[in-house]
Structures are given as structure tokens and as C-alpha cells.
MARZA-679722 format. One record per residue (C-alpha): residue in three letters; x, y, z. Coordinates in steps of 0.02 Angstrom, whole numbers, padded with zeros to 5 digits, always signed. Layout:
alaXYZ/...
END
This chain:
unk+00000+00000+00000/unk+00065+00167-00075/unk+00039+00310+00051/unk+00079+00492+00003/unk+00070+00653+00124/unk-00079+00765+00097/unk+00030+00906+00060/unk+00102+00802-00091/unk-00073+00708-00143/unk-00133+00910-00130/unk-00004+00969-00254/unk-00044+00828-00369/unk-00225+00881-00385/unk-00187+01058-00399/unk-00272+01113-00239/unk-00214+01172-00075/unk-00213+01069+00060/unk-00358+01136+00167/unk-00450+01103+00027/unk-00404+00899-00005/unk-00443+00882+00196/unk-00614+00934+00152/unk-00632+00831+00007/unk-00581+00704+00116/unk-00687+00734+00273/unk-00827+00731+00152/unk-00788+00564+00073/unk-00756+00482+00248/unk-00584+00430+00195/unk-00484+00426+00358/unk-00288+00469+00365/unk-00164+00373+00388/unk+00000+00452+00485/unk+00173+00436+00436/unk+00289+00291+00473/unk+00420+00388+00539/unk+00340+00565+00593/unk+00142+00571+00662/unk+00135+00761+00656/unk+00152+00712+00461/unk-00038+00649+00396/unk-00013+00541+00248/unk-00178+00475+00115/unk-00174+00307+00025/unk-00144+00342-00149/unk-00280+00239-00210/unk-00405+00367-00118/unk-00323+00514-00196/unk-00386+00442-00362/unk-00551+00426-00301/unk-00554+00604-00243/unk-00495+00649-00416/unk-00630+00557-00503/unk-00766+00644-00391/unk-00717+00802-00411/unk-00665+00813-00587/unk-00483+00840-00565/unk-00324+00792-00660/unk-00199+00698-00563/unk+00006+00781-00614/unk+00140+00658-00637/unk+00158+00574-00474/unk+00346+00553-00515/unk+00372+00720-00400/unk+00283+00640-00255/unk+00384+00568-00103/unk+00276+00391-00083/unk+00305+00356+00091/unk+00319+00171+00126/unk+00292+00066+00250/unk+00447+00030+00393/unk+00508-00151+00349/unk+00464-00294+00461/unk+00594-00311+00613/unk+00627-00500+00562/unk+00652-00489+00394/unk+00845-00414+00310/unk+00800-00367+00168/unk+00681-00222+00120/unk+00523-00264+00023/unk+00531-00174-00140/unk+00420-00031-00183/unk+00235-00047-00211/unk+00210-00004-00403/unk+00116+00164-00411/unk-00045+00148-00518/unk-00050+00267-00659/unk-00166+00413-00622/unk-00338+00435-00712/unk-00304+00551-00855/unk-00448+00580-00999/unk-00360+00509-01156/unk-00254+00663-01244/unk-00360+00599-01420/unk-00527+00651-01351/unk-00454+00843-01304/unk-00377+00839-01479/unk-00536+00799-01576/unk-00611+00945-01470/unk-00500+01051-01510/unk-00518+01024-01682/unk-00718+01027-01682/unk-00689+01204-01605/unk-00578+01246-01719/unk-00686+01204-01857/unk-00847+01296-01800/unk-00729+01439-01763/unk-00690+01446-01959/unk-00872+01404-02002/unk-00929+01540-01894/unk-00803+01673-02014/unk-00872+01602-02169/unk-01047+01650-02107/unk-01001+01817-02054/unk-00905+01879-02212/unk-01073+01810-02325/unk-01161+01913-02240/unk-01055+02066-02247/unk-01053+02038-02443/unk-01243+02014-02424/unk-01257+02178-02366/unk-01139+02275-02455/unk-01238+02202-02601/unk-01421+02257-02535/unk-01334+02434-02498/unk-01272+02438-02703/unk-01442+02398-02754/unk-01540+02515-02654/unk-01415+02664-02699/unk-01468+02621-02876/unk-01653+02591-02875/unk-01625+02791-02787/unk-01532+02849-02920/unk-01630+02782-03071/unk-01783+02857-02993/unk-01708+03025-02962/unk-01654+03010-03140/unk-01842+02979-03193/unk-01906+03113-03103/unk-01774+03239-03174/unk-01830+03184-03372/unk-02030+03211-03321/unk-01954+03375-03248/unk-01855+03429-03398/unk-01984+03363-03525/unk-02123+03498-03436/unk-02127+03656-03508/unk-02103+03781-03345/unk-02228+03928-03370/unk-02166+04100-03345/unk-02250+04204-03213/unk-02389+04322-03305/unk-02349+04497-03324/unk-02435+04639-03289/unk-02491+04717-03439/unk-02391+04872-03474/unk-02527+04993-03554/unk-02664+04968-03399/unk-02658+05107-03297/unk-02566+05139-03162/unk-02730+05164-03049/unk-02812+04999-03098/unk-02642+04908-03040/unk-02632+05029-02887/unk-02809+04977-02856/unk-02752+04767-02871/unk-02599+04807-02745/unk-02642+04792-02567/unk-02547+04940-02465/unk-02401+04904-02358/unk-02474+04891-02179/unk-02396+04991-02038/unk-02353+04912-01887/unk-02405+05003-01746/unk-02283+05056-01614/unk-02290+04975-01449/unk-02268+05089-01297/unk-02088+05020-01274/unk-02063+05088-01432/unk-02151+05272-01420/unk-02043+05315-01259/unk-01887+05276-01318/unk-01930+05398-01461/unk-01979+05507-01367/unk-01830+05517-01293/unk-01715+05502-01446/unk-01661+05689-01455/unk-01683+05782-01649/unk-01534+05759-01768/unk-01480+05896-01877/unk-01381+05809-02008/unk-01255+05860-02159/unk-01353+05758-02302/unk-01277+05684-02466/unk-01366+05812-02569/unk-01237+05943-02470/unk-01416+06037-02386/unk-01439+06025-02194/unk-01572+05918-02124/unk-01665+05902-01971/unk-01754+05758-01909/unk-01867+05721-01773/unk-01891+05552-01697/unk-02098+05603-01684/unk-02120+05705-01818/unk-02012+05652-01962/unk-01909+05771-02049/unk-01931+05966-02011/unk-01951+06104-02137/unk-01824+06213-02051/unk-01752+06333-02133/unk-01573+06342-02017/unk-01505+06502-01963/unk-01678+06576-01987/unk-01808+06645-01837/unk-01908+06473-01856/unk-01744+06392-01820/unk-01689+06475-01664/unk-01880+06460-01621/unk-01867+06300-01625/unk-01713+06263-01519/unk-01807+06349-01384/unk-01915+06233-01379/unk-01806+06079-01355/unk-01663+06018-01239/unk-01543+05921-01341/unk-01506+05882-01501/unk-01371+05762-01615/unk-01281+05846-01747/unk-01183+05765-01895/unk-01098+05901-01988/unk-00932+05910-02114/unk-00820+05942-01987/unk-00850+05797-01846/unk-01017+05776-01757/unk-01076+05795-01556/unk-01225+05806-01434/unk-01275+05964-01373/unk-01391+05997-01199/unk-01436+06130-01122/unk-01366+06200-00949/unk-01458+06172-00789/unk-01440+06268-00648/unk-01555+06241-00489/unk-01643+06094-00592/unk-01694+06221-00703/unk-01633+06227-00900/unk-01556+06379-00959/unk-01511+06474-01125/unk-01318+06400-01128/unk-01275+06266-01214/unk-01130+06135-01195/unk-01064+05999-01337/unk-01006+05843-01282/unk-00925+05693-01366/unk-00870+05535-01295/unk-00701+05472-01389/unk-00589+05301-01318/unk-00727+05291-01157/unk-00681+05475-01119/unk-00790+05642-01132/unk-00747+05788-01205/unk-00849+05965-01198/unk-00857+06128-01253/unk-00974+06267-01250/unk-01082+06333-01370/unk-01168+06485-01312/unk-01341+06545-01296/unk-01474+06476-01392/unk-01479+06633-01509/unk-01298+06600-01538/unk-01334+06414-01610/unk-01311+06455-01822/unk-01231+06315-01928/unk-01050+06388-01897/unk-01048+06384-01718/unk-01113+06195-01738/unk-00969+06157-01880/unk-00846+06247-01763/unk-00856+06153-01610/unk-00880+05998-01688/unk-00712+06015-01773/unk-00659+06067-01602/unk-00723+05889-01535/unk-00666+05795-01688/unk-00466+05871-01657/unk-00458+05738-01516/unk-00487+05603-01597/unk-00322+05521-01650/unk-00263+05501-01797/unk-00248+05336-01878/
END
């Protein structure tokens, strides 16, 4: 009778040791100790193999295991030989080989199926790409074989009354109140036009008829408390002076250049003609610098 330590048999099944005393606890297969040390626990080999065989494991060359044999008997000289180890319970190599191979085989059946269908749809995409095209090219020879009808157009000799009468008029949106007070409280512009006349221009009222440099034009700057003005030399904003709360007859020109204001004064209103206004806006206009 072959006996080997646990720690061995354990090392020949691949497990630790704990784990081949459970095994064994739960088979009932007692231990045996060693011949020469009892702290040592030793397990007949022939109940290692059962252990294997219930549990699925694969038993590693016993040729690394120290069998420990039995002490000779006192009255006999000569030591018995060695019992002959029985060969452990592999699964045949041939049956792993023709696994391997089936695998191996569905593996490569498996990558013919996938590249078929790969070319099965890259075939489906070609087609439907055409059947697209060919009707888009259909559609375009209906489209160029219609005659396209120009617009009618309005008859030239009707009169101009008859097709003033077929237009509807542009409609006028209506200001909201928003909109009304921050007119309001746009100030008048008196502007150097294109046509090289002077204009002025109300936010309220539209353009004024003011003739400048005239009574109605100094009339009217009474009546108001700033005004914008864009002339040839530079252009400012002009208010009038306060003093207890109250707005005077002196007015002061202000522009703001680079975030910073500049100022100058203008003079009474009766003073305001169209060369005081071109002089201080060229006054304004020196500081900005040049480029």
C-alpha cells in the first residue's frame, strides 16, 4: 500500500491542502500518519484517485511525489521493494484533440458566415443606392420634358390706378409703448445730407421744414433740450445748462471718444447758427487720433 502526504497528494491535484482535507472529510476517507513522523498525515494513494474522479480533477505526474512506505518488518533483512504506483486517471489526450479540432472548425465556419453576410449587405446597400438613383433620374426627365410657365406679367398699357387699385398697401405696424418712449426720448438730429443741404429730423415728427439760421430755427431750439448733430467737420450732442434743476439758454457739446468725454461750450441759444455747430464739432473731432 502506496501512502503519500496530503501536502504532496494536494499538489498533485492542484489544490491546496485545506481544501483535499475537506474533500476528504466529506468522502469519509480517514488518514493514515506517517511511518516515521505522526505530526506528518499521509492519504493512501488509491483514495487520492477517487477524490480525483469525484471532483473532476487531473492527477500531475506522481513522479514528484515522495511515496512514503511502510517501515520493513523487524525480522526480515531485506527491504520489500516498492509498491508499483498505479498510473493516475487522465482523460485520453485523443478526445481533447478531436475537441480542439471541432472548435476549431466551427470557429472557421462561424467566419465564413459572417463575411457572406457582410457581402450580403454591401450588395443590398449597391442595389438600393441604384433603385434611388434611377428614380431620381426619372423624375429629373418628367421635370425637364415639362414646359415651366413663366410668371404672367402685368400688362404694361393698364393704368397705373387699376394696378394701384389690385396692390394691397403696405401695412404699418403700430408702435408699442416700449417703442413710443424711447422715441420720445431720442433727441432731434440735424444732419449734413448727401445732397450737401442741412437736415433736421425728429424722432416724432419726421423730418422738419427748417429753414437753419432763420427765426423758425432759433424758435425752435427753444423749444427743445438736446439735439445730435452730424456736420462736415465731426459731429456731437449738445444739452442745455441746468442750474437749480432748471434749463437755461447755454448750451454745452459733448463727445465721448476712447470711453472718455470731451466738452465745449456753445453759447446761448440765439448763438446756435450752422458755424458755431461746424466749429465746435471740429473742435471735438481734433481729439480724436489720428490713424
Amino acid at each position: 500500500m502506496t501512502t503519500l502526504p496530503v501536502a504532496d497528494g494536494a499538489r498533485l491535484l492542484g489544490i491546496h491542502p485545506k481544501t483535499l482535507h475537506h474533500w476528504l472529510k466529506q468522502a469519509q476517507v480517514p488518514l493514515v500518519a506517517h511511518p516515521t513522523d505522526a505530526r506528518i498525515s499521509c492519504v493512501e494513494w488509491e483514495r487520492i484517485q477517487q477524490v480525483a474522479i469525484l471532483h473532476g480533477r487531473l492527477l500531475q505526474s506522481p513522479a514528484t511525489a515522495r511515496p512514503v512506505a511502510s517501515p520493513p518488518p523487524a525480522n526480515e533483512a531485506e527491504p520489500l521493494p516498492p509498491a508499483q504506483a498505479l498510473p493516475p486517471c487522465f482523460p485520453p489526450e485523443t478526445d481533447l484533440l478531436q475537441k480542439l479540432s471541432g472548435l476549431e472548425t466551427r470557429v472557421a465556419t462561424l467566419a465564413d458566415q459572417v463575411a457572406q453576410l457582410t457581402l450580403l449587405l454591401l450588395q443590398e446597400r449597391d442595389r438600393t443606392v441604384e433603385r434611388r438613383l434611377c428614380a431620381l433620374e426619372a423624375l429629373l426627365a418628367q421635370l425637364v420634358g415639362q414646359s415651366v410657365c413663366p410668371p404672367p406679367v402685368p400688362d404694361q398699357q393698364a393704368p397705373l390706378e387699376e394696378r394701384g387699385r389690385t396692390e394691397a398697401p403696405p401695412r404699418v405696424r403700430p408702435l408699442n409703448p416700449a417703442e413710443q418712449r424711447a422715441r420720445s426720448r431720442m433727441p432731434p438730429l440735424i444732419e449734413y445730407s448727401a445732397q450737401g443741404v442741412y437736415v433736421v429730423v425728429s424722432a416724432q415728427e419726421g423730418e422738419l421744414h427748417v429753414e437753419p439760421d432763420s427765426p423758425a430755427w432759433f424758435e425752435w431750439l427753444a423749444t427743445i433740450s438736446s439735439f445730435r448733430f452730424v456736420g462736415q467737420q465731426g459731429r456731437f450732442t449738445a444739452y442745455r445748462d441746468t442750474k437749480h434743476h432748471c434749463p437755461t439758454r447755454s448750451w454745452r457739446a459733448y463727445r465721448t471718444i476712447h470711453q472718455r468725454n470731451y466738452k465745449c461750450s456753445l453759447g446761448v441759444t440765439d448763438g446756435l447758427t450752422l458755424a458755431c455747430l461746424e466749429q465746435a464739432a471740429a473742435t471735438l473731432q481734433a481729439h480724436v487720433p489720428a490713424l
